[in-house]
N, C-alpha and C positions, 0 to 999 in steps of 0.2 A: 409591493414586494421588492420593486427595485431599489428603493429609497431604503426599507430594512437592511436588503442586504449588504446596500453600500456602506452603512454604519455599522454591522456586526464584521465586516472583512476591513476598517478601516484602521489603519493603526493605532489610534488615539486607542481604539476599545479595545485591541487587541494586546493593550500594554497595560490595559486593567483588569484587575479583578473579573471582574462581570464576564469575559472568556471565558473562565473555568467554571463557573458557575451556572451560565448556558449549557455547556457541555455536558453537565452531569445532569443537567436537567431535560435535556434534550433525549440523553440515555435513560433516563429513567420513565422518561413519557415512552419511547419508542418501546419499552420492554411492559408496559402497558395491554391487559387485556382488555383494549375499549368494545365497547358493544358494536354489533356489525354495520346498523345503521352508521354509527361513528366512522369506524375504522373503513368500513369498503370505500368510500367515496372520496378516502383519503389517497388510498393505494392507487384508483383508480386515476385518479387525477395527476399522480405523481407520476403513472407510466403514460399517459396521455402528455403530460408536459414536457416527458426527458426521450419519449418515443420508445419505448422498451419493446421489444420483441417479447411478449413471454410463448410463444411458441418452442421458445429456444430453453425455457427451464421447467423444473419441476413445478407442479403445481398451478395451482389460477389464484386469481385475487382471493376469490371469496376460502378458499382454503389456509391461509393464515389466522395464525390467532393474535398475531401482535405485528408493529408494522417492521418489528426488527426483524421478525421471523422472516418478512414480505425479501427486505434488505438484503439478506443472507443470504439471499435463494439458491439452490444446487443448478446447476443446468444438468438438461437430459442426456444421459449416459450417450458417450460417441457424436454430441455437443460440437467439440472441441479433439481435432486431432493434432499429436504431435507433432513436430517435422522435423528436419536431421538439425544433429549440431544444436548449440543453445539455446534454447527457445524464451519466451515472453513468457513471465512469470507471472500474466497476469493478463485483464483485458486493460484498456487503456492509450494514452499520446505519450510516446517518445518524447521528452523533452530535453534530454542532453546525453549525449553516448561518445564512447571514443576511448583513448589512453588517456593515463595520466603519469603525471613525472612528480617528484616533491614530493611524491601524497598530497597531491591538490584536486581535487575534483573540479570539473568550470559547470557554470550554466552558460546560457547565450549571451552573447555580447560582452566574453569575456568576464563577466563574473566568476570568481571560485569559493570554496571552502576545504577548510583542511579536513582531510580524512582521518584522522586519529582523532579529531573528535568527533565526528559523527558515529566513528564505532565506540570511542570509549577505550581505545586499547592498538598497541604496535600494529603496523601494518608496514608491506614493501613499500620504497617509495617510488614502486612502478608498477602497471597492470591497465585495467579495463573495466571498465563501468557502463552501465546502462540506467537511467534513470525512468520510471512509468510513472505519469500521472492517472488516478481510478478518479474518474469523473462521476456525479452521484447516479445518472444514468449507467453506468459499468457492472459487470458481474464485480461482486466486491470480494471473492474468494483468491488468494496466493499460492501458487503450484510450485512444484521443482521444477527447476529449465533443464534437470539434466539427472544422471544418477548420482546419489552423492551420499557422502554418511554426513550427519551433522552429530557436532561435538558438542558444540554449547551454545546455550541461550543466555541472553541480556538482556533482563528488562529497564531501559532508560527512562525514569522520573522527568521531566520535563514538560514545558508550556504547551498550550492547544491550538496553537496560532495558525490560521487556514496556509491552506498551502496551492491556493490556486496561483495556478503561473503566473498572474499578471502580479501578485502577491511576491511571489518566490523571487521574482527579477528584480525587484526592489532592494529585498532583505535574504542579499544569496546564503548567508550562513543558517537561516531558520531552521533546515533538517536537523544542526547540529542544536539543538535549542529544545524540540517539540519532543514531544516523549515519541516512544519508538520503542521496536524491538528487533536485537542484533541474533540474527542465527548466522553461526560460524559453523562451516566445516570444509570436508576433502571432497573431492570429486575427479572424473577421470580426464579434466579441464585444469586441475591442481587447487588450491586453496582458494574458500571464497566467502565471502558474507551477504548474506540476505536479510538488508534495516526493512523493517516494517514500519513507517514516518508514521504518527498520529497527528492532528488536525484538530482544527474548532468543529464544535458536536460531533466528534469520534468518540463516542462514548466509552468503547472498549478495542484491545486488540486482542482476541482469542489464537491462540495454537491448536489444529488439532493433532497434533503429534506428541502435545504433554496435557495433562490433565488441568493442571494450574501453574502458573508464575507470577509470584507476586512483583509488585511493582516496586523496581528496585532491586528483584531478583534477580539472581547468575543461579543456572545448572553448568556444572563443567564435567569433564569426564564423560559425557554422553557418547554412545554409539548405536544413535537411532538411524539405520539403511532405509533410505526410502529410493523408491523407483523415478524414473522420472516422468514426471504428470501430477506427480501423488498431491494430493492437499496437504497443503506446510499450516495454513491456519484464514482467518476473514478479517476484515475493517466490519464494522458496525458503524458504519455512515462511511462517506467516501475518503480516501488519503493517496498514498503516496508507497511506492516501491524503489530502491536502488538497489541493483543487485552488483557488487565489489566483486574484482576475478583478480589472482596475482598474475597469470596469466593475460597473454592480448588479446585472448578470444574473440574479442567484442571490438573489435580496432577500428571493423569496420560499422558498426551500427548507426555511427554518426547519420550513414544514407537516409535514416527513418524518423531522425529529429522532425519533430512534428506531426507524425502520422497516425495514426489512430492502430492499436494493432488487436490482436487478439489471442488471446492463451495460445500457446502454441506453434505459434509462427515463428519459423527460424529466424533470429536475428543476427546471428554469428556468421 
């Protein structure tokens, strides 16, 4: 398995074909009604190997009908509490947080990438950033950090290319590359965007606050109010969250680089 997955995260194959093609095929097995003999001892072994807690979600193993479903999984109501100020949109490792100047975002060691293109569109060329990595062991659902109305959605066409950190340090611009999804809106922190990164075997990124976005697609004009906590949408396999503030919000986050966090925990 080590050997595998050091050929499918390796660059050579991640600059061919055969990424995308994994991917969909990966999404397509995963949404798979395999028979239970099949499927249980799949599940099983993937929360035995990544240490899952499912005391902490809905459901057991043997209640899934596919292992996307397994993937997905809701945690149990009161789970996960809020805490004051911005919270973590997500469970996940801190991998790079702080201000930014330029419109450049950094990763460690001095790497950056430009922010206009990771969103696709103008931004200040000042404010505060948070970056979470969702490890495949991670609740893979994305929450609001805060109350906010969101305006518009982007859905970004681009590559599948894994975005494990030893990966990302490498090839800092990849977020701006991998397909993704940009939710823009207001909040009472002031303007901000939340990319949804896509990954190799991310088969899909769902919203659950619109119904469908096709790939490729922009909704604008939206004035969907959500609370904060509320579910913004999922990964279907594990990825990547940056959440853009015009605001410094987040000036101090940098302290968490590295740390493992969990929905809800104030980061601000």
């Amino acid at each position: 398995m080590g050997l595998l997955y050091r050929l499918v995260t390796s660059y050579a194959f991640q600059r061919t074909g055969l990424a995308r093609g994994l991917t969909t095929f990966v999404g397509w097995l995963a949404d798979r009604r395999l028979p239970k003999w099949i499927l249980l001892p799949v599940i099983r072994k993937y929360i035995r190997v990544n240490g899952i807690d499912m005391s902490q979600y809905q459901g057991d193993p043997e209640s899934f009908s596919t292992f996307n479903r397994f993937f997905t999984r809701a945690l149990k109501p009161g789970c996960r509490i809020q805490g004051n100020g911005v919270t973590s949109p997500a469970d996940g490792v801190v991998t790079a947080a702080g201000t930014f100047t330029e419109s450049m975002l950094f990763h460690v060691k001095g790497n950056s990438y430009p922010l206009t293109e990771l969103l696709r569109s103008a931004w200040p060329d000042t404010g505060s950033f948070v970056t979470v990595y969702l490890s495949p062991a991670d609740y893979h659902r994305v929450h609001t950090p805060f109350n906010c109305t969101v305006t518009s959605i982007r859905h970004l066409h681009g590559e599948v290319r894994t975005v494990d950190p030893a990966y990302v340090l490498k090839h800092p611009g990849l977020y701006c590359t991998n397909e993704r999804v940009v939710v823009e809106g207001t909040s009472p922190y002031g303007k901000f965007c939340l990319v949804l990164v896509g990954a190799l075997v991310v088969g899909r990124i769902t919203l659950s606050i619109v119904d469908k976005i096709n790939k490729g697609g922009t909704m604008e004009n939206l004035n969907i109010e959500l609370e904060k906590g509320a579910e913004l949408g999922m990964f279907e396999m594990g990825s990547t969250v940056v959440l853009v503030m015009e605001s410094d919000a987040l000036k101090n986050t940098g302290r968490l680089t590295g740390e493992h966090v969990l929905l809800g925990t104030t980061i601000s």
